[in-house]
MIPALUM-756196 format. One record per residue (C-alpha): residue in one letter; x, y, z. Coordinates in pm, whole numbers, plus 50000, padded with zeros to 5 digits. Layout:
<rs>
AXYZ;...
</rs>
This chain:
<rs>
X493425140148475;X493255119448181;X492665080548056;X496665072847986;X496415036747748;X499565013547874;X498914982447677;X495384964147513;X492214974447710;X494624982848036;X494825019848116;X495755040948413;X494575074748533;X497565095248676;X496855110349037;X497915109349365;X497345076949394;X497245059849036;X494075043648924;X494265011548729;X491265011848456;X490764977848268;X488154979148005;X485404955047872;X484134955347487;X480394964247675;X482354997547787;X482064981548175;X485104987448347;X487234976948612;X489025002248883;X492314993849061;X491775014649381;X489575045549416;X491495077849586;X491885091149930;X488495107449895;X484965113849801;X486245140449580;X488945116749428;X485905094749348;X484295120149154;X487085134748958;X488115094348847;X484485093048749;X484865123948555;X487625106948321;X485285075948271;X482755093348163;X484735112247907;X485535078747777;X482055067447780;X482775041048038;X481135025448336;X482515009648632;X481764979348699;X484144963348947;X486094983649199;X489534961549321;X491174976749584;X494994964849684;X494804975250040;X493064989350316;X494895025150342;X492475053150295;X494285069849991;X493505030949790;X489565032949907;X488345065350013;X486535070149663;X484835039849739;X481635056949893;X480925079149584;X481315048349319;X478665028649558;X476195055349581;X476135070549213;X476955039349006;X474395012849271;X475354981649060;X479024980949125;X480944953249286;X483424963249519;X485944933649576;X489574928449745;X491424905249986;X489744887250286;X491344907050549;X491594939950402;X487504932450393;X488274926950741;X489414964550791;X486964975150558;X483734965050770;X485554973751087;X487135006750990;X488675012351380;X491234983851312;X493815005451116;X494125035251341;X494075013351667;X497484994851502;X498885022751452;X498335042451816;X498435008051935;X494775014652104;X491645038752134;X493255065051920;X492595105851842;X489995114651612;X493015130951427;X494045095051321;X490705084951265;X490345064950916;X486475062150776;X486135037150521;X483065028450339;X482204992350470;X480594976250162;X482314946450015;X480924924549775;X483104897949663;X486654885349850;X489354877049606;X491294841349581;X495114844749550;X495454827349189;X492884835248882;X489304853248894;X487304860648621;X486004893348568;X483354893748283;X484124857648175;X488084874648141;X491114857448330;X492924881048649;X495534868148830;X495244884549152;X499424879849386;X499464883749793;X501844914349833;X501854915150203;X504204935550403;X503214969350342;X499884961250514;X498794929050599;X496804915950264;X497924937750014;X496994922849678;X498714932349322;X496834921249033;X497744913448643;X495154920148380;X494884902048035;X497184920447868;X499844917448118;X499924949048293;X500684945548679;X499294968748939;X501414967649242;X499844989449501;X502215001649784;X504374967849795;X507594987249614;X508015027649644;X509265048449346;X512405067949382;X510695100749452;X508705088649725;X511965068549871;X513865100749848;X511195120049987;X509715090450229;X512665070450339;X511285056750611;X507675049950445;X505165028050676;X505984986650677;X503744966650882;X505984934050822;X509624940350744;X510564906450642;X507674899450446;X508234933850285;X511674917450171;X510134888550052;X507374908349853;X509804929749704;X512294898849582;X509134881849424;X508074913249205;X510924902848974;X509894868448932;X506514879548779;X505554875348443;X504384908848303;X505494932848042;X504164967448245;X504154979148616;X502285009648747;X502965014849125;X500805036749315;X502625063549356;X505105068149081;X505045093948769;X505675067548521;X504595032048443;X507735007048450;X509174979148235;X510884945648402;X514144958648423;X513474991248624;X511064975248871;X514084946548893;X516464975048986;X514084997349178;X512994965149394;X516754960449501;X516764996049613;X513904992749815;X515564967149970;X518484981550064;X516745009250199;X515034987050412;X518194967850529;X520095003450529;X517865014250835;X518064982251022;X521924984251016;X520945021851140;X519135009751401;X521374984451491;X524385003351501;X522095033551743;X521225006551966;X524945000152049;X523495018252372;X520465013252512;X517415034652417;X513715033252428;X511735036052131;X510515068852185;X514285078052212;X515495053051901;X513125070151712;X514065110951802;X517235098951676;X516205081151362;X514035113051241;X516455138751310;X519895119251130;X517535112950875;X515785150550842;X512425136150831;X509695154150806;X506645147151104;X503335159551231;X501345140151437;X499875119251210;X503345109551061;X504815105051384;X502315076551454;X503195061751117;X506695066451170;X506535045751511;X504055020951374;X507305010451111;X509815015251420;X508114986951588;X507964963551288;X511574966751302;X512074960851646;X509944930351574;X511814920551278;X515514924451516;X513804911651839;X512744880651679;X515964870951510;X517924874751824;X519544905951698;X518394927752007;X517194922352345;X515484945752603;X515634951352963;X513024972953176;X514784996753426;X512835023553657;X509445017053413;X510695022453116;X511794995552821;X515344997652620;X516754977952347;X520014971552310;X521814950551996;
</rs>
């Protein structure tokens, strides 16, 4: 792991999940999301200290564990950091229990069990923060959770979180977890409205210019409206979730364990959602169980 510069004082650390670094002239620092773990925490650490830098403000986009789960180390060996992030995603932060109970849709296995370290210091305002007397303009990216937040640093580098997938992880993923499918859509259309020169998503080898995230944005969304015209055209008879589901892993080889399973059927029922609610399909109840039909 290494300190990659992208553009003025705004650098990113290649991992799993790619950490934003934004630095200050006092060597204080800013990091864009924190890892999946305790260990992640430490190894990011590693790289700022190799670069003689301190952290002084952790931002997190969202409330998924592999954006925060660093979060605990950074509090307890660096005690003056601020963590900060959206209102709700503070929310799921102090009551960790929320995430996993959407997605089992109540009390839920310890195998889908998220902790999060609870401790949130500041709640970020859609529009401009300062950060060390320097302007941040911090954009609502819902869909992809709830509050997702993207945020653009001085030098006009945007971090975008989970609100677009690379082409890897589409390839590999193409049915990757949506908690709001049209506000997904929406998300997506406004990344090419916004006024920056770079783009690091979180999970993508390379940092982007305008005209790839313009062109990777539309194929997010037509992967997104590819699977509801799948969906659509499988509910030409009626099937239950559990059933519209089977079908949409196996035409579309994808790959499941428990945990994925969950996630999997956490998107299936924005899309229901997103269908039921435009009138596109309707249900009926027969002998205790629900189907949908277009």
């Amino acid at each position: 792991m290494e300190l990659s510069k992208i553009k003025g004082n705004t650098y990113f650390i290649k991992y799993t999940t790619n950490i934003g670094v934004y630095t200050f002239k006092n060597k204080n620092c800013i990091v864009i999301d924190t890892g999946i773990s305790n260990s992640s925490g430490r190894r990011i650490d590693q790289v700022l200290e190799e670069n003689h830098l301190k952290p002084k403000y952790i931002i997190n986009t969202h409330h998924h564990l592999d954006h925060c789960g660093g979060n605990k180390y950074f509090c307890e060996n660096h005690p003056g950091v601020n963590v900060c992030t959206s209102e709700k995603t503070r929310v799921h932060f102090e009551n960790h229990y929320i995430g996993s109970a959407v997605i089992f849709s109540g009390h839920f296995p310890k195998e889908l069990e998220e902790k999060k370290y609870t401790k949130v210091d500041f709640a970020l305002n859609i529009g401009l923060n300062k950060f060390n007397d320097e302007k941040f303009m911090i954009m609502s990216l819902k869909g992809h959770s709830d509050d997702q937040i993207g945020i653009i640093t001085p030098d006009k580098v945007c971090f975008l979180g989970d609100s677009i997938f690379s082409s890897s992880i589409l390839k590999k993923y193409s049915f990757p977890y949506l908690y709001n499918i049209q506000e997904s859509i929406e998300t997506l259309q406004s990344l090419k409205e916004i006024e920056a020169d770079y783009f690091v998503i979180s999970h993508a080898r390379e940092v982007l210019k305008k005209d790839e995230l313009c062109e990777l944005a539309d194929d997010n969304v037509n992967n997104i409206n590819n699977y509801k015209e799948q969906i659509l055209e499988l509910l030409s008879q009626p099937m239950t979730r559990e059933e519209l589901l089977e079908n949409i892993i196996v035409l579309n080889g994808l790959f499941v364990n428990f945990k994925q399973y969950h996630l999997y059927f956490s998107t299936l029922s924005s899309f229901i959602t997103d269908l039921y609610d435009n009138g596109l399909i309707k249900c009926s109840i027969e002998d205790g169980k629900l189907y949908y039909y277009a």
